[in-house]
N, C-alpha and C positions, 0 to 999 in steps of 0.2 A: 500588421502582424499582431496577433493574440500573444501578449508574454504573461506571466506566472512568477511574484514577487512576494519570498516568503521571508522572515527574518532568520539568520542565521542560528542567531541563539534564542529561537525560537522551539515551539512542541507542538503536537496534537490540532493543527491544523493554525492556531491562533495567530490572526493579523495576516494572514495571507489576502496576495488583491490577485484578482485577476482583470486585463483590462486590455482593450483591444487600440490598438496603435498604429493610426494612417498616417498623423504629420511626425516633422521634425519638433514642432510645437508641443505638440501633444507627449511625445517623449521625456521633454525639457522639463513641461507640468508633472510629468510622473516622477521622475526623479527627484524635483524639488519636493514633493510629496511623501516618498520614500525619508528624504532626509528628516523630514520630520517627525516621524515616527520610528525610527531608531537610524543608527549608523554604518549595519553591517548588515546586507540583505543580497539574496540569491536572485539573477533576474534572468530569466530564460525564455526561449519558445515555448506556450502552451503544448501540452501534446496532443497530437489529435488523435482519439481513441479511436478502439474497432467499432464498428458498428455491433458486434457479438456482447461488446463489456459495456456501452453506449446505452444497450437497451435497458441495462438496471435504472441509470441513471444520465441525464440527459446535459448536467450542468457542473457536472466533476469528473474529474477521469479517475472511472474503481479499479483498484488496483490490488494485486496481491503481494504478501509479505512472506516471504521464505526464510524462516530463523534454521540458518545451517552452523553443520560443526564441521571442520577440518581437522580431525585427529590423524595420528600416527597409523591408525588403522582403517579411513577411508572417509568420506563424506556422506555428512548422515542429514537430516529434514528432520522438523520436532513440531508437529499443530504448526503445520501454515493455514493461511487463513486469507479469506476472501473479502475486502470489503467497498462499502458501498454505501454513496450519501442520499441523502433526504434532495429532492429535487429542488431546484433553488440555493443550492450549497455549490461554493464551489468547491470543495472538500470535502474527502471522506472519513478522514479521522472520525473516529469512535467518541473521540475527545471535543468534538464540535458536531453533534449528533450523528454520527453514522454509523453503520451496521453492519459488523462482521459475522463470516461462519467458518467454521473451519472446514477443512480440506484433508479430507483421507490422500497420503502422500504418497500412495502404490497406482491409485488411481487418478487420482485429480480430479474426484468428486466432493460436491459438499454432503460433509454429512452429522450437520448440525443446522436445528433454525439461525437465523440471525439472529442476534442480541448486541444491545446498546452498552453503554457505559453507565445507565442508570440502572441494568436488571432486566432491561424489558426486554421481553424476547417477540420474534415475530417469523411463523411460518412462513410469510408472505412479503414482501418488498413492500414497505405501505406506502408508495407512490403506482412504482410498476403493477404490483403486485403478482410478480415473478413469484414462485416456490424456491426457498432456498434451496432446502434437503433433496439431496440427488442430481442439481446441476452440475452441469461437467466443464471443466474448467479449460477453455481450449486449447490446443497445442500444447499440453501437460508436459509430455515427455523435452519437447525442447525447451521448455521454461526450465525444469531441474540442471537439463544438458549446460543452460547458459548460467543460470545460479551458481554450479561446481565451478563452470569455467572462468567466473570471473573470481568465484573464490578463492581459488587457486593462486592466483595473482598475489593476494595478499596471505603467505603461507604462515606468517607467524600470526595471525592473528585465527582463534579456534573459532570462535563465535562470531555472526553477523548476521545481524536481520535486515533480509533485502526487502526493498519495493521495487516493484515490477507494476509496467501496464502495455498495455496490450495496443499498440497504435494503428493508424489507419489502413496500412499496408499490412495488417497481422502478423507484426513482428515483434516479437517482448525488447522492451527497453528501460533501459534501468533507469530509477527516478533517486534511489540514495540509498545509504549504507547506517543500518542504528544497531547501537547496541540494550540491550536491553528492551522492552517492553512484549514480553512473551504474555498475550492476554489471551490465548486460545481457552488456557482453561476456564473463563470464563461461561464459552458454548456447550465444552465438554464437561462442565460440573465435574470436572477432575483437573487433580494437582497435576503438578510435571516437574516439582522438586528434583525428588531421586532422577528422572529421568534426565535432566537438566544438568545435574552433576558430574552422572555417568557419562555425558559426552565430553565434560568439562575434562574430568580426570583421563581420560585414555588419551 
């Protein structure tokens, strides 16, 4: 079995192992190895991605982030965004070089290049080299469907940035729940304060 060991109070991709696991032995050594490097760590099945989100990236599973609001007057999407690592990563964090773009949220296209956390921006996947601007984000409509419906779940809380990936049988499944790190504006070289607040306050 492939598992996926991140630290808890961990960020941005940092210390993550990804590592493939045949014996009892081999478990035993991963574990002991875990404890050495902190004391509080998530250990899961890898997910195995679509072949659709696979093709960015070969050796992480890219994944999308839906930063939604739950107000009084309905469920709203603010710059989600799509992203996707450097091949040889297992990670796509932005924060451990990887490249997001943002996602027009009526359609589930991108429509911004990618850009890093250094500035750099990139028409192109510089592995794949896939075009960002204008790919369509698949099953769109049911990712939103599933995003509202688990947010739903937790009604008092207004704000949540989901990850989502897209697994082998092409079914969206949730990877976690953050708050904060709204980095769209980064692709869109526009703020999203006001717009940010406005959902805060309603």
């Amino acid at each position: 079995i492939e598992v996926f060991a991140k630290l808890i109070a961990g960020s941005k991709g940092f210390g993550a192992i990804s590592r493939n696991i045949t014996t009892t032995k081999e478990a035993e050594a991963l574990f002991e190895e875990l404890l050495t490097k902190g004391d509080s760590w998530i250990v899961e099945e890898r997910i195995q991605q679509s072949a659709i989100t696979s093709q960015w990236c070969t050796t992480c599973v890219n994944t999308i982030r839906i930063p939604s609001f739950l107000t009084s007057k309905g469920f709203y999407i603010l710059d989600p965004f799509f992203r996707t690592g450097h091949e040889g990563s297992i990670v796509d964090n932005a924060g451990q070089g990887g490249v997001f773009a943002v996602i027009d949220p009526k359609t589930g296209t991108l429509i911004t290049d990618g850009v890093d956390e250094a500035g750099k921006y990139y028409k192109q996947h510089p592995d794949s080299h896939l075009p960002f601007k204008g790919w369509q984000i698949p099953f769109w409509k049911e990712l939103i469907n599933t995003a509202e419906q688990t947010h739903r779940l937790f009604p008092n809380q207004k704000y949540i940035g989901w990850d989502f990936a897209l697994n082998k049988n092409d079914e969206w499944v949730l990877i976690e729940a953050n708050w904060g790190q709204m980095v769209g504006q980064y692709a869109t070289k526009k703020g999203i304060k006001e717009e940010f607040y406005h959902y805060l306050e309603m």
